[in-house]
LUMMIKOL-29391 format. One line per field, with one value per residue (C-alpha): residue number from 1; residue in three letters; x, y, z. Coordinates in nm, 4 decimals, padded with zeros to 6 digits, always signed. Example, Ala and Ser with C-alpha at 12.3 -4.5 7.8 and 13.67 -1.06 7.14 Angstrom:
fivo: (1,2)
markol: (ALA,SER)
east: (+01.2300,+01.3670)
north: (-00.4500,-00.1060)
up: (+00.7800,+00.7140)
//
This chain:
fivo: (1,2,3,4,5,6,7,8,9,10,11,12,13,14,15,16,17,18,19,20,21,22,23,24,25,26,27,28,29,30,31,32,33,34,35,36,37,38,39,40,41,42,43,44,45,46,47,48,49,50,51,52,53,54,55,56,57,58,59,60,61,62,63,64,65,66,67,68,69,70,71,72,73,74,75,76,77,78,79,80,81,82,83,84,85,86,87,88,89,90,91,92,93,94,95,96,97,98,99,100,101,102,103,104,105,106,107,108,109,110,111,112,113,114,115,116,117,118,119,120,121,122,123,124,125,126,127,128,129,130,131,132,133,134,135,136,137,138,139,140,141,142,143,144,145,146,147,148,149,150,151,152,153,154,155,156,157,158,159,160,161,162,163,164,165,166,167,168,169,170,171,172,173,174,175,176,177,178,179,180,181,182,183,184,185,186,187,188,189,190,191,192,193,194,195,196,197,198,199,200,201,202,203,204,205,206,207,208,209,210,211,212)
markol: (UNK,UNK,UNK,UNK,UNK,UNK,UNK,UNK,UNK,UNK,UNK,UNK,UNK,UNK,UNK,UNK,UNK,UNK,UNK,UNK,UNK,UNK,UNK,UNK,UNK,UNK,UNK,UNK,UNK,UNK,UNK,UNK,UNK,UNK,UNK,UNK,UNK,UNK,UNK,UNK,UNK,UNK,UNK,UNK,UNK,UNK,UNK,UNK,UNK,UNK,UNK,UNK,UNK,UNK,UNK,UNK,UNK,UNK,UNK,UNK,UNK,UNK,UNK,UNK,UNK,UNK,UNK,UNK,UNK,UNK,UNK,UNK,UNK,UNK,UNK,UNK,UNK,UNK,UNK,UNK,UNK,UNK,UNK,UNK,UNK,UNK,UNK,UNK,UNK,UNK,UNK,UNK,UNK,UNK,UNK,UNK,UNK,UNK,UNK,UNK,UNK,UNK,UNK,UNK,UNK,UNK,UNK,UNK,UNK,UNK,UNK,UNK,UNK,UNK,UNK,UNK,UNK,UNK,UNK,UNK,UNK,UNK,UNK,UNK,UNK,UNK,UNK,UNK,UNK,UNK,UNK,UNK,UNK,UNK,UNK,UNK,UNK,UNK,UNK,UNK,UNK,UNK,UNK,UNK,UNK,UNK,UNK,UNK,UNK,UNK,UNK,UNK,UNK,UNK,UNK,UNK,UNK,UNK,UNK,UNK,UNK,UNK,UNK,UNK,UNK,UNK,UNK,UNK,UNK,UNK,UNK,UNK,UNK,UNK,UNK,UNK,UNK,UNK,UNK,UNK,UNK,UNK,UNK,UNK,UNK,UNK,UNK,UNK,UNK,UNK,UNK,UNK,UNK,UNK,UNK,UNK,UNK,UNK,UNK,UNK,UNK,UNK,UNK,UNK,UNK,UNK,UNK,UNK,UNK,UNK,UNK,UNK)
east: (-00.6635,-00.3033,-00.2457,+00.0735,-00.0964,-00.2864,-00.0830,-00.1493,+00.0145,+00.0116,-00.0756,-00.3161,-00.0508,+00.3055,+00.4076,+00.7138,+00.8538,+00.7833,+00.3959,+00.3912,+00.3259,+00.6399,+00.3807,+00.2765,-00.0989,-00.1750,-00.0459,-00.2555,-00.5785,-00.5263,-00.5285,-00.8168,-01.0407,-00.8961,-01.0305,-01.3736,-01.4005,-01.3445,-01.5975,-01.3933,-01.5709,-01.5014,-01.2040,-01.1009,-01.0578,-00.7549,-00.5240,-00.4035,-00.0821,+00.0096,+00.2975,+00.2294,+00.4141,+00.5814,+00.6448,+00.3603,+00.2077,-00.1483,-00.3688,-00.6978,-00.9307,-01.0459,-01.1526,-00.9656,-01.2201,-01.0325,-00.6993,-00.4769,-00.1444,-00.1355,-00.2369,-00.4590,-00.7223,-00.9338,-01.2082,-01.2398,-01.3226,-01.0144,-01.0102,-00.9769,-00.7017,-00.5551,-00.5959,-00.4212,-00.1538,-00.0878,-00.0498,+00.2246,+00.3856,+00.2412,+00.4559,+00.2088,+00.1875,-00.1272,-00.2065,-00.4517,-00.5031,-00.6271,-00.5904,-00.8323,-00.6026,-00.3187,-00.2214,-00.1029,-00.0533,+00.1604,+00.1939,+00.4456,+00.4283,+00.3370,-00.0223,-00.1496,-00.4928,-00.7438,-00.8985,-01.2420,-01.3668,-01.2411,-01.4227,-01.7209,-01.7709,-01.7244,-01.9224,-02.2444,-02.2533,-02.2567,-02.6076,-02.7673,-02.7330,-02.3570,-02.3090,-02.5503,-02.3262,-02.0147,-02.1809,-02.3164,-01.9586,-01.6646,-01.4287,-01.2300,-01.3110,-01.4969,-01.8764,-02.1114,-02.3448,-02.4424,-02.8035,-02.6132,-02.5013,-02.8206,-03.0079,-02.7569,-02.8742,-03.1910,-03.1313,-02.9356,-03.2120,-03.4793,-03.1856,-03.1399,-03.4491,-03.4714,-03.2136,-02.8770,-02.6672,-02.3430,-01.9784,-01.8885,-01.5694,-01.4089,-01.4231,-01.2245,-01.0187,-00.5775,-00.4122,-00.1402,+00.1306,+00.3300,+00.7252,+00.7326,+00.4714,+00.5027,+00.2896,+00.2995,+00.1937,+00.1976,+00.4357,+00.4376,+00.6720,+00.6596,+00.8860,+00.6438,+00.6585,+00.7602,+00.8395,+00.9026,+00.8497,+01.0552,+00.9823,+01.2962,+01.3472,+01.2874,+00.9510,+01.0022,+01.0396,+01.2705,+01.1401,+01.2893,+01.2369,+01.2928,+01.3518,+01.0128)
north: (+02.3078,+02.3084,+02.1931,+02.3549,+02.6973,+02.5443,+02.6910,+02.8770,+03.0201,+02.9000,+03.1357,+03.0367,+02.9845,+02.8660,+02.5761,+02.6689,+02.3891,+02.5817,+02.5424,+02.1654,+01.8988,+01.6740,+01.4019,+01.3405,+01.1743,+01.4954,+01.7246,+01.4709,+01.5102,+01.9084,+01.9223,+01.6608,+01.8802,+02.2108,+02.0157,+01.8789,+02.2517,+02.4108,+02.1541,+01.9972,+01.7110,+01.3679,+01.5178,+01.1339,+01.0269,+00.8744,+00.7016,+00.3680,+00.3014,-00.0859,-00.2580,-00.6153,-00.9067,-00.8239,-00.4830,-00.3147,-00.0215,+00.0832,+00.3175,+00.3699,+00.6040,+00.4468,+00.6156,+00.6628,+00.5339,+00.5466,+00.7159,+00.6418,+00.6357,+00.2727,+00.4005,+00.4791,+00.2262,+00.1489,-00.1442,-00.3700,-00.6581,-00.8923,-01.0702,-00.7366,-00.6332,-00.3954,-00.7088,-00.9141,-00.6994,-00.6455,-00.9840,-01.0105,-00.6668,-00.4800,-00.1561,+00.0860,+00.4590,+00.6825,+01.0348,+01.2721,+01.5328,+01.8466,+02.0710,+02.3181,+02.3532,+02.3682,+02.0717,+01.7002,+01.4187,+01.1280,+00.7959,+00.5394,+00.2268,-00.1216,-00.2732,-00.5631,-00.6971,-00.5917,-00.8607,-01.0369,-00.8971,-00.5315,-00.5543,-00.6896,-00.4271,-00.1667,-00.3623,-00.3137,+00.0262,+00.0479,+00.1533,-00.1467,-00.0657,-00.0524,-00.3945,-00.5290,-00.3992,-00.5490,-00.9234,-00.8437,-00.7275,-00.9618,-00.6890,-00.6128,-00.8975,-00.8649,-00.8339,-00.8787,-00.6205,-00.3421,-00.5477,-00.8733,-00.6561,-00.4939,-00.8586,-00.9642,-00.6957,-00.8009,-01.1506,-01.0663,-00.7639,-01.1278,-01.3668,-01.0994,-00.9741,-01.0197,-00.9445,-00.8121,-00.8035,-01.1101,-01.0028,-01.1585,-01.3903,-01.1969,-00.8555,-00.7037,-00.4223,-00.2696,-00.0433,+00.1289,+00.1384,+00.4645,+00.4619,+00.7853,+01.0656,+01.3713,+01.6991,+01.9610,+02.2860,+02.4707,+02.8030,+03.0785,+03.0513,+02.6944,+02.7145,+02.4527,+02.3707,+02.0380,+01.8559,+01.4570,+01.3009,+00.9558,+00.6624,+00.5710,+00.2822,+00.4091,+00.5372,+00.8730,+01.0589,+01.2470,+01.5490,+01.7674,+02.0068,+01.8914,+02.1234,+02.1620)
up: (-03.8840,-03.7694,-03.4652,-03.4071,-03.3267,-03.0273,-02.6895,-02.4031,-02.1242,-01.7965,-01.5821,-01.2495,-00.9937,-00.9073,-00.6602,-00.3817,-00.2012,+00.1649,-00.0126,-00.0245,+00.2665,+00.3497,+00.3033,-00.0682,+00.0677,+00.2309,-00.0148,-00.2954,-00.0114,-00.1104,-00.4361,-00.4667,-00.2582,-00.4517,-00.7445,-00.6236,-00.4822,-00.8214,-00.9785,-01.2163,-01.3990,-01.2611,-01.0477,-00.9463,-01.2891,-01.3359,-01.6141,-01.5449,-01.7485,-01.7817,-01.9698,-02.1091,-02.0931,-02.4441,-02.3427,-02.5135,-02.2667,-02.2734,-02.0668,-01.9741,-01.7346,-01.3985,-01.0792,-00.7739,-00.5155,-00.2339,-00.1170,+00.2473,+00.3411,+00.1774,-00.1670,-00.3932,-00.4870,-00.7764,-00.9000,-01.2157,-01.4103,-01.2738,-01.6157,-01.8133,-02.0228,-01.7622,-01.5116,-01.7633,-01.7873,-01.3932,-01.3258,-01.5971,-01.4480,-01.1402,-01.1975,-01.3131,-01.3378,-01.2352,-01.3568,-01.2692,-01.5065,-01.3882,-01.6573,-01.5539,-01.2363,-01.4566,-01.2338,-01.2598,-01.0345,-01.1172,-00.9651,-01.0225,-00.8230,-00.8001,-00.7500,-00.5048,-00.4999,-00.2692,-00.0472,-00.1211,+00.1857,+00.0719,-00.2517,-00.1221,+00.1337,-00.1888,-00.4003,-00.2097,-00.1570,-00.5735,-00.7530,-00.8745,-01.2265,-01.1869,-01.0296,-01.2831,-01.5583,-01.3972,-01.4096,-01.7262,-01.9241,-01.9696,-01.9862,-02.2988,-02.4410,-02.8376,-02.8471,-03.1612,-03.0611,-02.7663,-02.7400,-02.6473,-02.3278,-02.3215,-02.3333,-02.0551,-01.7770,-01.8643,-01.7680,-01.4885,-01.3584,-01.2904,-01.2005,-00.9008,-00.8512,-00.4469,-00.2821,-00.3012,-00.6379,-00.4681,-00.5547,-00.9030,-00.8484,-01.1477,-01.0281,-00.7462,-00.6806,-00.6806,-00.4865,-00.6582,-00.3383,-00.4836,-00.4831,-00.6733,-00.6833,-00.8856,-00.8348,-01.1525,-01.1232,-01.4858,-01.5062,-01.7615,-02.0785,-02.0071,-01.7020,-01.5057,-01.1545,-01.0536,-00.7262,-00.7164,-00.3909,-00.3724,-00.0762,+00.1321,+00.2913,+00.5905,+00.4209,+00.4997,+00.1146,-00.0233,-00.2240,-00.4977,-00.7400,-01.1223,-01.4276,-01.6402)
//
């Protein structure tokens, strides 16, 4: 196979700035919907880029579960590797990849924890299964075998067997407050559309078009 041969054209649509919202939330709000509309699969998944404390980045796919003029917010294991790293360095980067669009979002900002109450309130409107499996996995971290987690929801399915599933102490959720978000449209020939929205300090933004 060789790789190099694999291209295509863009070819779907084109972005013009007199096409975009002056606000980058509502313009974001469109596109999501554009994507949930065109049934894209998981059209709120979302890579998390994180740098570590020795300057090592990493990235991973979480889900945007909730989006306002503060941010964009997500949930996780707050001892996890991407947890780690955000307490070491909250500048982080977001991307939303909607190739089927021929689109991409990107977010660069810095995160803040969510408060107990926030993440509680989330928390309990999860399935069951899922908020077993988020006592049950101590994220990132090395595991002998799939039945030890397997064994563990067990345990945890009669340990919580009336009632509700409680908030575990280590789990919690970010928002990713953006200073920068980007909004790609792909172009034929490779002559993509681009516009960069920037915060002020006023926080008004600035937007402009960048070469592809």
């Amino acid at each position: 196979m060789d790789i190099e041969d694999f291209r295509r054209e863009y070819l779907q649509a084109g972005l013009q700035r007199e096409e975009l919202s002056d606000d980058p939330f509502e313009q974001f709000e469109r596109w999501l919907s554009q994507a949930v509309a065109g049934g894209l699969a998981d059209p709120t998944a979302m890579v998390l880029a994180t740098v570590e404390a020795n300057g090592k980045p990493w990235q991973r796919m979480v889900l945007l579960k909730d989006i306002n003029r503060e941010g964009f917010v997500f949930y996780t294991n707050l001892e996890s590797r991407k947890a780690r790293a955000m307490a070491e360095n909250p500048c982080v980067s977001l991307q939303f990849p909607w190739n089927v669009l021929e689109r991409q979002v990107i977010v660069g900002g810095r995160v803040e924890r969510l408060s107990t109450l926030e993440a509680t309130r989330y928390f309990l409107t999860r399935p069951r299964e899922s908020q077993l499996a988020a006592w049950a996995s101590a994220q990132s971290r090395p595991i002998s075998a799939r039945a030890v987690l397997e064994e563990k929801v067990e345990e945890l399915k009669n340990k919580f067997s009336r009632g509700e599933v409680p908030l575990p102490s280590f789990w919690g959720g970010y928002r990713v407050v953006p200073e920068e978000i980007e909004f790609w449209q792909g172009g034929a020939h490779r002559l993509h559309d681009r516009f960069l929205y920037t915060r002020q300090d006023d926080l008004s933004w600035n937007i402009e078009r960048l070469s592809p």
